[in-house]
NUTORBA-677847 format. One record per residue (C-alpha): y, x, z. Coordinates in steps of 0.5 Angstrom, whole numbers, plus 2048, in hexadecimal, padded with zeros to 3 digits. Layout:
<nodes>
YXZ
...
</nodes>
This chain:
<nodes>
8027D085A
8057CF853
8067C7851
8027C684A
8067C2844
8027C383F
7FB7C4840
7F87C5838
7F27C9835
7F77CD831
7FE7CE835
7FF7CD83D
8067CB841
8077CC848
80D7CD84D
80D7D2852
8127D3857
81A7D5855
8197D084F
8157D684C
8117D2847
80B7D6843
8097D483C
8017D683B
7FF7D6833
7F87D5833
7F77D382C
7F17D6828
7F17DB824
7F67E0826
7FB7DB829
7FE7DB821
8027D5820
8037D081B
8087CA81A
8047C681F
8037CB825
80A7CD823
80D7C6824
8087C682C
80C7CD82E
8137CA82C
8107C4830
80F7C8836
8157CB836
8197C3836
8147C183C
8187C7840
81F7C583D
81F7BF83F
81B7BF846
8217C4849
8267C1845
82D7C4845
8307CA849
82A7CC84C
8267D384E
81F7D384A
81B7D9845
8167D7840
8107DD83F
80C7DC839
8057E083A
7FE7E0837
7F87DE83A
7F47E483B
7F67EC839
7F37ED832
7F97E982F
8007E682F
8017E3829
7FF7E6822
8047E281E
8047DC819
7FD7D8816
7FF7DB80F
7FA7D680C
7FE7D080D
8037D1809
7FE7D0803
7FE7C8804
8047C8808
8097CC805
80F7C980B
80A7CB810
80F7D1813
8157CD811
8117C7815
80F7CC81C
8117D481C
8197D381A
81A7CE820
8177D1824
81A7D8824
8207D4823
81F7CF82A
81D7D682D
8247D982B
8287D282E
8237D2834
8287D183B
8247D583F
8227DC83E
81A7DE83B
8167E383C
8107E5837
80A7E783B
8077EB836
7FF7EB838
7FC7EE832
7FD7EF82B
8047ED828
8037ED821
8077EA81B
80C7E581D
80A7E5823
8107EB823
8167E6822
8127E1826
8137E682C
81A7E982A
81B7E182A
81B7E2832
8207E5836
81B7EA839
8147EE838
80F7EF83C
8097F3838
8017F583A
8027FD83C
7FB7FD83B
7F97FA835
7FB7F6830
8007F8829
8087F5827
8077F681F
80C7F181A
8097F2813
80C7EE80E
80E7F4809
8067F5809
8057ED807
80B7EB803
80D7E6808
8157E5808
8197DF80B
8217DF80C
8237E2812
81C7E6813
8217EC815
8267E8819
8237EA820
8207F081F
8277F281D
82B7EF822
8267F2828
8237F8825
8267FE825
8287FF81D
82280481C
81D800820
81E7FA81C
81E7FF816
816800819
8147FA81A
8177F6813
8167FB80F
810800811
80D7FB815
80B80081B
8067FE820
8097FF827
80580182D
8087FE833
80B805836
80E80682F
8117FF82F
814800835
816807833
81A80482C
81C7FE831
8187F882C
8157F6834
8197F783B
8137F983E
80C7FA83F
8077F9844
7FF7F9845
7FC7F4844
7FB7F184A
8017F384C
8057F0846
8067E8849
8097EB84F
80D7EE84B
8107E9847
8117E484D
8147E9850
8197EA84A
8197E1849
81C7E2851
8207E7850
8247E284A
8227DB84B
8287DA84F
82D7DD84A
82C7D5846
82F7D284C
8367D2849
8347CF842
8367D483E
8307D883D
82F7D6836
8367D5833
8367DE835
8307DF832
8347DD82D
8387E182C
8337E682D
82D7E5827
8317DE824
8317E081D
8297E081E
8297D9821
82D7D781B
8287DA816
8237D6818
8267CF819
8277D0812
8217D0810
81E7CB815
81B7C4813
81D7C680B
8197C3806
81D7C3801
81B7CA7FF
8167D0800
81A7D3807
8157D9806
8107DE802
8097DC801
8057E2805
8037E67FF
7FD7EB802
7F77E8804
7F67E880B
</nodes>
């Protein structure tokens, strides 16, 4: 049986075997993320860091609570009354994710909207819904810019398809993004955590030597650098103002 360390009506904790920890968002609507919510993810991802401490085997998977959505991005209303908000939340985390010592996985339960891409591309892998669910990224549409919002995409993404998914705002089925190689695999519903704990498994140990970061690095480094700089920045806007109303 899995141990629980959080146990909260909008996000869940809890360990299973091989240091295999599974992040659960449950946050209403849609498990969209403002600063706070941000701020209780990089927590989560904290408890795990210190719990294994250095050079040890361990994976973290970030799921949905049910098959309908994974994440459908930023609360787009609370830069309204609080212009920080992404700058405060959003950016840190990315960036905590990309400095993360063991390997991820997205478990992407359902629909996975907006900027819930970079959120997912954050992670080392990706699991998606074969049976429903879209990956779509739609700033163009929006009028939503932040520096560094190309970064992952061009550093993970074959050139075409980061072109797609910037500036086409292309919405991927799940045999699609396996296909354009935005996911690692999809699978059933049902079949879905399997897959992702199976995958955990697999890398978890990888981390026992304490450089699984340091050679993440050198993989999507300049994406990590884009971010920090321009998290906790109150001294100017870090980001556009959604245009479109949503």
């Amino acid at each position: 049986m899995p141990t629980s360390y959080i146990d909260e009506p909008d996000l869940a904790l809890d360990r299973h075997a091989n240091n295999i920890f599974v992040i659960t968002m449950r946050k209403a609507p849609e498990n969209r993320i403002d600063s706070a919510y941000a701020q209780k993810l990089i927590r989560a991802l904290n408890l795990v860091r210190t719990t294994l401490g250095p050079d040890s085997p361990g994976a973290v998977i970030t799921k949905g609570n049910d098959a309908k959505f994974w994440c459908t991005g930023l609360d787009l209303s609370e830069p309204a009354t609080n212009p920080h908000a992404n700058t405060a939340g959003f950016f840190p985390l990315l960036a905590a994710l990309l400095d993360f010592p063991f390997p991820t996985i997205a478990l992407l339960t359902g629909h996975t909207f907006g900027g819930a891409c970079p959120l997912a591309l954050a992670h080392d892998y990706r699991v998606m819904n074969a049976q429903r669910g879209y990956l779509s990224m739609p700033p163009v549409d929006l009028g939503l810019h932040f520096p560094g919002i190309g970064a992952l995409l061009r550093l993970k993404l074959p050139p075409k398809t980061a072109r797609k998914m910037l500036l086409e705002a292309h919405r991927w089925t799940a045999g699609e993004a396996v296909e354009d190689g935005v996911v690692d695999f999809a699978a059933a519903a049902g079949e879905m955590e399997a897959v992702a704990m199976r995958v955990a498994g697999e890398w978890a140990p990888k981390a026992r030597m304490g450089v699984y970061a340091l050679l993440r690095g050198e993989l999507v480094g300049e994406a990590g650098r884009a971010f920090r700089e321009i998290s906790y920045v109150y001294g100017r806007r870090t980001d556009l103002p959604v245009r479109a109303k949503v």
